[in-house]
N, C-alpha and C positions, 0 to 999 in steps of 0.2 A: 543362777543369778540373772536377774532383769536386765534385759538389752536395754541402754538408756537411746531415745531418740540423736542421732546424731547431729551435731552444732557444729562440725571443723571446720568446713571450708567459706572463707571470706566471699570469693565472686563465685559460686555459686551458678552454671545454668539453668538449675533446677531447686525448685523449693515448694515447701509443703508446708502452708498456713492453719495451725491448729490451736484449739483451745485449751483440751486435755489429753494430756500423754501419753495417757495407760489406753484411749479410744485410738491413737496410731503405730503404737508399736509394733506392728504386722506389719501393717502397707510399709511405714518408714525404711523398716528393714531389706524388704525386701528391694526398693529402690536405693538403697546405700550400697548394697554388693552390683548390683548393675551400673550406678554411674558414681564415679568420684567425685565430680561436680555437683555435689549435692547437701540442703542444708533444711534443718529445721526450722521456724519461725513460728515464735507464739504469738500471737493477736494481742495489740498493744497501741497506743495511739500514734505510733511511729513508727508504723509500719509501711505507711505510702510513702515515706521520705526511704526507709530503708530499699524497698521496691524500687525507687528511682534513681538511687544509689547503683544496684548492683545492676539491672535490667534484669532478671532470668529469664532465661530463653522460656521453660515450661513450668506452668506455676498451677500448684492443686490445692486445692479450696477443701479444708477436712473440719469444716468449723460442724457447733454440738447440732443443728438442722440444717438444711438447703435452701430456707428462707433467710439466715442471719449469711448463707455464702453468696447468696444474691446480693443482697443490702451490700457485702461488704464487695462483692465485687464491681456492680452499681459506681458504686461511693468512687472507689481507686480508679475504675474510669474518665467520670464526670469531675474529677481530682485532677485530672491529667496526670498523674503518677503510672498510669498505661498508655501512655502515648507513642507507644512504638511496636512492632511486628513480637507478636507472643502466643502461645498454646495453651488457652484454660483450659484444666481439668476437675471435673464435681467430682468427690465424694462423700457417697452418701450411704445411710442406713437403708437396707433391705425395704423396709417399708415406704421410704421413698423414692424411691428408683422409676416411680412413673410421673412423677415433680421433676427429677433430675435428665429423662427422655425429653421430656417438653422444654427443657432449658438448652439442651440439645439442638431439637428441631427447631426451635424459633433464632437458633443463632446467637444464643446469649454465651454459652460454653461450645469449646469444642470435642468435648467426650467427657464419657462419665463411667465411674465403678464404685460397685457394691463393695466398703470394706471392712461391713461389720453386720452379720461375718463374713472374714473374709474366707474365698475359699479357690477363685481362679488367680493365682499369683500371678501364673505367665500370660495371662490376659492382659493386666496392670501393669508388667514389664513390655507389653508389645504397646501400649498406649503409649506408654511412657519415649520409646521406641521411635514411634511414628510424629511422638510434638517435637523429638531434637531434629529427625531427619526433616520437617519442615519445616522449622523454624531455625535452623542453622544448613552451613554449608557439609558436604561431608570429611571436606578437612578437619575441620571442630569435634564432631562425634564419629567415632570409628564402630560403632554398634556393639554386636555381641561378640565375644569370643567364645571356645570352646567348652571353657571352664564352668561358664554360665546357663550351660544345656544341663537337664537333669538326666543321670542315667535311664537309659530306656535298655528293654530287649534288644540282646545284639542283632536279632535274623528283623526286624521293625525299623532297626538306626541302617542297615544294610538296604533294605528295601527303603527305606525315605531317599537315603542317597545317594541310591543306582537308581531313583525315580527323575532325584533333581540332577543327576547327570544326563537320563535321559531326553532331559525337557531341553537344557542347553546346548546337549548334541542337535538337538533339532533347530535351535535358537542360530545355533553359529553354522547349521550345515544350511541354513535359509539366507543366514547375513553370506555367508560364500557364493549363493548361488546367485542372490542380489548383486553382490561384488564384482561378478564373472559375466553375469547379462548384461553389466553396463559396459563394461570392458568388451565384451561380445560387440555392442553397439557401435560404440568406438570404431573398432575393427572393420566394421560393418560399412560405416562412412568412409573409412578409407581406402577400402576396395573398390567402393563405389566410385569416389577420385578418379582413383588409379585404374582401376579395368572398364571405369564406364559402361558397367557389363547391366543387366537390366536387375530390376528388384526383387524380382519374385527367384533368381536363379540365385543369389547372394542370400539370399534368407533362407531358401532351403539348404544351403549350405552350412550359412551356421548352428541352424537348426542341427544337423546330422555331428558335424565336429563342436559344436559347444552344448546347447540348450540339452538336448535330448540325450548325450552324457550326465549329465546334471541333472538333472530330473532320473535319472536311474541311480545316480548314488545316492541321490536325498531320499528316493524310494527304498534302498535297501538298505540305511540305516533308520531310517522309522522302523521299520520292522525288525531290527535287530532287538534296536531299544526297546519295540513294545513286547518282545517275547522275550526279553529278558524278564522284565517287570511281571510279566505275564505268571513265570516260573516262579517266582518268588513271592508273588503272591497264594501262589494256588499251594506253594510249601506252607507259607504260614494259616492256610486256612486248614489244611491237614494237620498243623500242630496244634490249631485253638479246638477243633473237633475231639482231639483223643484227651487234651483237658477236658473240654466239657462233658466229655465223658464219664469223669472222674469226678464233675462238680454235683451240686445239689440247690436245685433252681426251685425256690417256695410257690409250691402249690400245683408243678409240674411233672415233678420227679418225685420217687423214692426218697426218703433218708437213705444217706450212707450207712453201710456193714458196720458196727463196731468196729470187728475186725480189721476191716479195710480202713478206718480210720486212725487204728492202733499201726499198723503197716505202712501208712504215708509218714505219721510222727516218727516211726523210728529208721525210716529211708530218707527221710528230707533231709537235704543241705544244710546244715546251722545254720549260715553263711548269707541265708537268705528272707532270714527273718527281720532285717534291719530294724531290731529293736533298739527303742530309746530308753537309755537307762541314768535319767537323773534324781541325785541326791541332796536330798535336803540337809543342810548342816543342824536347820537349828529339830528333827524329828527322824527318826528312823522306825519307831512305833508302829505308824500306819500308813503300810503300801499298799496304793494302789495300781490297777494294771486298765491301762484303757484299749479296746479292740476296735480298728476304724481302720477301714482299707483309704478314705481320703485325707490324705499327707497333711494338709493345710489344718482341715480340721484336729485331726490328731494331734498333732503340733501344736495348736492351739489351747487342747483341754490339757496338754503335757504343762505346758506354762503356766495357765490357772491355777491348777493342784501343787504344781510344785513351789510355786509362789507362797501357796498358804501351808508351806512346810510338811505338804506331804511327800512321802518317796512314791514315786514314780514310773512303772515300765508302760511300753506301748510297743505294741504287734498291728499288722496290717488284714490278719485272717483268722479265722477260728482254729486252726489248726495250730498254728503259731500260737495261741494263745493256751492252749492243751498242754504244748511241751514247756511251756513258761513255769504253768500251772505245776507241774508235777516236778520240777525244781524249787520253788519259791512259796512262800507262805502269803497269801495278799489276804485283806481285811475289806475290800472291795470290787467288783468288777464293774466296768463300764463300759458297755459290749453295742457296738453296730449290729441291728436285724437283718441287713442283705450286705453279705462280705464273699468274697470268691474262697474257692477250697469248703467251707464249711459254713454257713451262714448262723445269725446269731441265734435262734431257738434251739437248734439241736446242737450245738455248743454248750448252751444251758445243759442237755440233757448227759452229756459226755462227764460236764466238771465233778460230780458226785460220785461217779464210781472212780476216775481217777483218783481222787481227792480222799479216800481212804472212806467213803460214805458220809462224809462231812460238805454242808453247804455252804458257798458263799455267797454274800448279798449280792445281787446283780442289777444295776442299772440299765438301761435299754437306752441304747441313744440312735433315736428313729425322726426322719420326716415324712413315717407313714401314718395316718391317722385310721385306719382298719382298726376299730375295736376287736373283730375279733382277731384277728392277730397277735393285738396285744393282751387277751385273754389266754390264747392259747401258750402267750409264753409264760405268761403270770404261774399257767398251772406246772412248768418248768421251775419254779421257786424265783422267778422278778419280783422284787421289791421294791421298783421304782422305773421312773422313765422321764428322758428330756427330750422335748421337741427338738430337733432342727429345724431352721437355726436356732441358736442361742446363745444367750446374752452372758458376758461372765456370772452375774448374778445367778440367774435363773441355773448355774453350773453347780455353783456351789451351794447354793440351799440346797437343790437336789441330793447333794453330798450329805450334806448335813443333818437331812430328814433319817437318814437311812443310818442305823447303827453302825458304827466300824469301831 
């Protein structure tokens, strides 16, 4: 079912100015689980009165070009309906993103994102981010919580965090030592008062009992922290190496072993295949399976097809897509040509003999333009292929050209 753009909340810090619905349901979304204070608005002749109404702190421009979000931001200025301390944000189509820089640099907006298509979400959440924290106090907006991070590799969330501990250990082992040489100073004068003793004999003193203690702890936690980090780094580059090991990088390496491919599907975790599995009510007929390691996009072609009443799964890698295969009966694939574990041509090459010597149609969804690439997978049995980006449209014809 279609996320409807969200309309709930009356004052509003935030609001997003659109024409047509079905062009923000992505961005919308993913700015509704980040702030509560948040509201749709469709473009309407009263909309500068509504604007002056609520004030929003951060206001994003998602009108059908970046010439009609000019105009209409223009207009709401020279209106005085913006007469107060605010965060403009352009969005805009792909194609215009170097319209939307220049709107940027000249000071017209103060940041811009690509949301069609969309594909960096936590970019847009950090935009969004950066217009509450300066355009409000931080009692008003409390930022992110934890909930709002996306799971990442544990031994990756472990080294970020013993990174940003190690930055603040050095943050606060410098505000201590700032703290303690002024205090030192202090000291310093009053000795002077008091023993009237000469300067040069009072400095080397504090030097020995204050400064030069200090400067030896602040030295031996730097070097704690950096060899911590140090270790856990040099761990996770040990663990991406015996992956890569295991991987198959186009036009550098071997194909994988059959075998060896038959051996990772039946040792992998289920668990971590974070397939999405939606169901059409009004068709169960024809499922499709789409293969895409980038989540945004994925998500994205998940929505399209399922909208138009097709069923639905989605895998992140070729290999994941092999054990799908070999439970499930699908009518189409729609497969990324560079995905980690297995990439999209010799995935092609795997589906036939799993598949009882039976083919299925395969879509190619690539933003590589190498003809022969796309030959060489054509001779795999491709029956089709979609640029990235791409448009819903351009989704679904593709779909549609190709028999299911």
């Amino acid at each position: 079912m279609t996320n409807k753009a969200r309309l709930a909340c009356r004052q509003p810090k935030v609001i997003m100015i659109y024409e047509n619905e079905d062009d923000i349901l992505g961005a919308a979304s993913i700015i509704a689980d980040q702030v509560d204070e948040y509201r749709t608005v469709m473009l309407n002749s009263e909309i500068g009165d509504k604007i002056q109404i609520i004030k929003p702190s951060v206001i994003l421009f998602a009108l059908a070009n970046v010439q009609r979000s000019i105009e209409l931001y223009t207009k709401l200025i020279n209106d005085l309906h913006l007469n107060y301390p605010h965060y403009g944000i352009l969005l805009c189509k792909n194609r215009e993103s170097g319209a939307a820089f220049r709107c940027c640099i000249k000071g017209l907006f103060d940041n811009y994102f690509v949301y069609q298509p969309l594909y960096e979400k936590f970019r847009l959440k950090m935009i969004v981010h950066n217009g509450l924290r300066i355009s409000q106090s931080a009692e008003q907006y409390k930022g992110f919580n934890e909930e709002q991070f996306e799971s990442i590799d544990d031994e990756l969330t472990a080294l970020i965090d013993a990174g940003g501990e190690c930055k603040q250990s050095l943050l606060d082992s410098i505000s201590k030592c700032k703290q303690q040489m002024k205090e030192s100073e202090e000291s310093l004068i009053e000795e002077i008062e008091r023993a009237k003793t000469s300067s040069k004999a009072l400095i080397d003193k504090i030097n020995k009992t204050h400064i030069e203690p200090l400067l030896a702890e602040l030295e031996s936690n730097i070097k704690v922290g950096l060899n911590s980090m140090l270790q856990q780094i040099l761990a996770k580059q040990l663990g991406l190496k015996e992956l890569e090991n295991r991987s198959f990088e186009m036009g550098t390496k071997k194909a994988p072993d059959p075998q060896v491919v038959s051996e990772v599907l039946s040792t992998e975790n289920s668990g971590t295949d974070e397939a999405i599995n939606i169901v059409s009510n009004a068709s169960v007929s024809k499922r499709i399976l789409v293969v895409e390691d980038n989540q945004i996009y994925r998500d994205m072609l998940v929505k399209v097809l399922a909208k138009e009443a097709y069923q639905v799964d989605a895998v992140a890698d070729g290999l994941s897509a092999l054990k799908k295969i070999r439970s499930n009966q699908y009518s189409l694939i729609l497969m990324d040509l560079f995905m980690p574990n297995l990439d999209g041509i010799n995935t092609t090459k795997q589906i036939k003999t799993i598949n009882g010597g039976e083919e299925i149609p395969v879509i190619a969804l690539t933003g590589n333009k190498n003809k022969e690439l796309i030959k060489k997978w054509a001779e795999q049995g491709l029956q089709g292929y979609i640029l990235k980006p791409s448009s819903k449209q351009e989704i679904l014809e593709a779909v549609s050209r190709t028999a299911i």
